[in-house]
C-alpha positions as CSV (number, residue, x, y, z in Angstrom):
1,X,26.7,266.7,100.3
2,X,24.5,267.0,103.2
3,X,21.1,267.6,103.6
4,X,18.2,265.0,101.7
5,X,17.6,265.5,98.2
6,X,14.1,264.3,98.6
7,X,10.9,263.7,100.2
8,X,7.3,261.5,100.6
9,X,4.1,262.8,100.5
10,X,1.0,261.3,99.4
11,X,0.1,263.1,96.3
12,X,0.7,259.5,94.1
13,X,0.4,256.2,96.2
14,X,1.1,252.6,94.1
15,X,-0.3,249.9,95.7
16,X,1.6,246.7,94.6
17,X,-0.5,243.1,95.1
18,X,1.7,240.0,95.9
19,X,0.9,237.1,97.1
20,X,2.2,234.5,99.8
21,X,1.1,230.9,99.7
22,X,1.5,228.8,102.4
23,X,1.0,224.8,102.6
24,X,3.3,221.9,103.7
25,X,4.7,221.3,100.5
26,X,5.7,225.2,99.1
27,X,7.7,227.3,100.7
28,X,6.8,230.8,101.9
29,X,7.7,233.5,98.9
30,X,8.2,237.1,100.5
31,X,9.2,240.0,98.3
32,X,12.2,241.1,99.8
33,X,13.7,243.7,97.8
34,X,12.1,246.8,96.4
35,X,14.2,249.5,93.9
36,X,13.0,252.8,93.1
37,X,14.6,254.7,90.8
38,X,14.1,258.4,90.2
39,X,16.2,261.5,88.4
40,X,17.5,263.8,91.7
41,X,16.9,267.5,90.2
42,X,19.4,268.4,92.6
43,X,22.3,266.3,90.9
44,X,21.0,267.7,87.9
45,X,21.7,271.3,89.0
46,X,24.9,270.3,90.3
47,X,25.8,269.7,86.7
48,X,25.9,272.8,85.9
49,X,28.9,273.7,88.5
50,X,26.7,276.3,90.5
51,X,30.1,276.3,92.8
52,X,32.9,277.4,90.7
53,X,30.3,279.8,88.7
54,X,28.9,281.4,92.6
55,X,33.2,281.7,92.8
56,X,33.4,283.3,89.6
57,X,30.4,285.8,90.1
58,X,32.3,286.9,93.7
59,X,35.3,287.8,92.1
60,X,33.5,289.7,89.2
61,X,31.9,291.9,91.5
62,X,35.0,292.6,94.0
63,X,36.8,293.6,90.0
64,X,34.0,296.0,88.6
65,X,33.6,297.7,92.2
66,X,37.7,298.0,92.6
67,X,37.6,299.8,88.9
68,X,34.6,301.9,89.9
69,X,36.9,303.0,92.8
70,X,40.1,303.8,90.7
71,X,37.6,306.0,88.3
72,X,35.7,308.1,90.9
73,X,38.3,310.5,90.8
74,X,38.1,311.3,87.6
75,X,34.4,309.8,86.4
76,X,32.1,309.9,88.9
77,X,29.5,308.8,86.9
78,X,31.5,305.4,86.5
79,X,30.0,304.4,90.4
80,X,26.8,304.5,88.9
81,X,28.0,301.4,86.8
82,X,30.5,299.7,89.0
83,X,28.7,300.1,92.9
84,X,25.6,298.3,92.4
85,X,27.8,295.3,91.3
86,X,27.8,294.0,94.5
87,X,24.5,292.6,93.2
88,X,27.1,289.9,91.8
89,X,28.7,289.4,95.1
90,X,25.7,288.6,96.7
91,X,24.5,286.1,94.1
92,X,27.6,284.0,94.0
93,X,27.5,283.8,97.2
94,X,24.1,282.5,97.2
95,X,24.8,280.2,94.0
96,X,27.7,278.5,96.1
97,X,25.8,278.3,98.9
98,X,23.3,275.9,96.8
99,X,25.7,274.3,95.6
100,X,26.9,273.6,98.8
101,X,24.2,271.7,100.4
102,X,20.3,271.0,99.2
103,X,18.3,273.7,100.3
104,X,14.8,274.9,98.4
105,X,14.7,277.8,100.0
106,X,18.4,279.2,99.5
107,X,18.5,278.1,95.4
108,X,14.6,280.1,94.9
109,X,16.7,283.4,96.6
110,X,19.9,282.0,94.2
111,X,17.5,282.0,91.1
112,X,15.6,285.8,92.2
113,X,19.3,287.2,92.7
114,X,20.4,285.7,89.5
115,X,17.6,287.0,87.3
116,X,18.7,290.5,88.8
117,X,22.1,289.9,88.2
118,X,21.6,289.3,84.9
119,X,19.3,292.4,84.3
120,X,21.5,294.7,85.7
121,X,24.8,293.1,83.6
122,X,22.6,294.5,80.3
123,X,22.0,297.6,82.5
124,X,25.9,298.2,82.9
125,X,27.4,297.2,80.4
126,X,25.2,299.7,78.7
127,X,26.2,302.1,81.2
128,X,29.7,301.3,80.8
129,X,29.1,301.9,77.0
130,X,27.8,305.4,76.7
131,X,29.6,307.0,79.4
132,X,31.9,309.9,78.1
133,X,35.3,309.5,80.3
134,X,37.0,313.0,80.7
135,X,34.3,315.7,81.0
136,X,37.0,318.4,82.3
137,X,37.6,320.4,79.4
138,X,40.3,322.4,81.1
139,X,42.6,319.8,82.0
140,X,45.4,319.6,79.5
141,X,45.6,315.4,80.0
142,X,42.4,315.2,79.4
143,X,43.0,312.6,76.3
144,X,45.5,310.3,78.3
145,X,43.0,310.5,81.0
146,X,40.6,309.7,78.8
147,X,42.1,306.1,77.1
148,X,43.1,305.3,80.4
149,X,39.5,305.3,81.5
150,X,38.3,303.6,78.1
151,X,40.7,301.2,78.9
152,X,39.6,300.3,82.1
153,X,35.8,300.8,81.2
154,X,36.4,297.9,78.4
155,X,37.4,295.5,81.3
156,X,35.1,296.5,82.9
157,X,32.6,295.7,80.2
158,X,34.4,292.3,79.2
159,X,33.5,291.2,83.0
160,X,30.1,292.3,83.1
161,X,29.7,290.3,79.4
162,X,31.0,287.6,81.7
163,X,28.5,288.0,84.1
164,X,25.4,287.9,82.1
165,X,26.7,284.4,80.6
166,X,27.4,283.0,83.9
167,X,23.8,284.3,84.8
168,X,22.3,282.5,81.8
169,X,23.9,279.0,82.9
170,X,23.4,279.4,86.4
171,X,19.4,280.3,85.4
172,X,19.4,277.8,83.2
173,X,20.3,274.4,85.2
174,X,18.6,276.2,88.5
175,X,15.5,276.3,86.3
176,X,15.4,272.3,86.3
177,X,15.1,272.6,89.7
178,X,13.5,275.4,91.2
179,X,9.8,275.1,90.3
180,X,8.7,272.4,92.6
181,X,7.8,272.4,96.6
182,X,11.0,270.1,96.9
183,X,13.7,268.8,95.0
184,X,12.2,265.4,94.6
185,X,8.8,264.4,95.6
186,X,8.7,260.5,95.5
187,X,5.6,258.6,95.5
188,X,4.2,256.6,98.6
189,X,4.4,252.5,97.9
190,X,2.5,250.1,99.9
191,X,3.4,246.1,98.9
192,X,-0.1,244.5,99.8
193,X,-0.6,241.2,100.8
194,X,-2.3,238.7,99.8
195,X,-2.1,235.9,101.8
196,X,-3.7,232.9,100.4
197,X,-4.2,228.8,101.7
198,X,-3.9,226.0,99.9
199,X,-5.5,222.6,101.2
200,X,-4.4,219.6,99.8
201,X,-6.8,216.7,99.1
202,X,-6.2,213.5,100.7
203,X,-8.4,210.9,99.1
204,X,-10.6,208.8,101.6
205,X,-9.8,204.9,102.3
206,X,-12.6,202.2,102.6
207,X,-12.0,199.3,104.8
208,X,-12.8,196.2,103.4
């Protein structure tokens, strides 16, 4: 994974006091180490596979516009349905591609294209639903015609059900990181020092 998950500004600076004393007797005490531990959105998105669901999108769309090709000959109304699906195409494309490496600005176009992905599944599936296959009264195969077209139509529809669940998820763990200027925005520490002298007191001896 390429690419930095996360970034400084300096909308929260901690300013952490320590102090170093220094005499003959103590040693010098430096803080050496500092950990900072934060949740990387990004890892969380990853969670939800954005790679293998941008694959499956891609191969969704390549289906539904292959069976809008084998019906255009006998439904041309079924491109209406089946075309536009390279909407999905284009989305899992994008949802790989932030999956891929950490980039703000291509998983805000992977979340816009996935919220229209999703709208348009409901859109064809109810397409897919009240289309009437076979509108030629005169041709005499018109009924084998017609449940080979209803058969293709219900695959059709089984993908595009497909589709608007794989939308959901990919919405859903894109949400977790999407609405923020950058994936992680980490505060600004400054370690302070104090450094602070010790004298020691040597009493005073009187000659006799």
């Amino acid at each position: 994974m390429g690419g930095l998950t996360y970034m400084s500004d300096h909308t929260m600076v901690i300013t952490i006091p320590f102090s170093m004393f220094s005499d003959e007797t103590e040693d010098v005490k430096v803080l050496e180490t500092f950990n900072c531990v934060f949740k990387d959105a990004y890892k969380v998105f990853l969670k939800g596979q954005p790679k293998a669901l941008g694959t499956a999108q891609i191969f969704i769309g390549l289906l539904s516009i292959s069976f809008g090709l084998l019906l255009y000959q006998y439904d041309i109304g079924s491109l209406l349905s089946t075309l536009p699906s390279m909407l999905f195409i284009v989305s899992g494309t994008l949802s790989y591609s932030a999956g891929s490496a950490p980039n703000m600005l291509v998983m805000k176009t992977s979340f816009v294209m996935n919220i229209l992905s999703f709208f348009w599944s409901i859109a064809a599936l109810v397409l897919t639903i009240i289309n009437v296959p076979c509108t030629r009264q005169s041709d005499s195969n018109c009924e084998t015609i017609r449940n080979m077209i209803r058969g293709i139509q219900i695959m059709n529809a089984a993908l595009l059900v497909l589709e608007v669940v794989i939308d959901v998820v990919l919405l859903h763990w894109e949400s977790k990181a999407v609405f923020r200027p950058h994936f992680n925005v980490l505060p600004v520490i400054y370690l302070k020092q104090d450094v602070a002298e010790r004298s020691t007191a040597h009493p005073s001896s009187s000659s006799k």
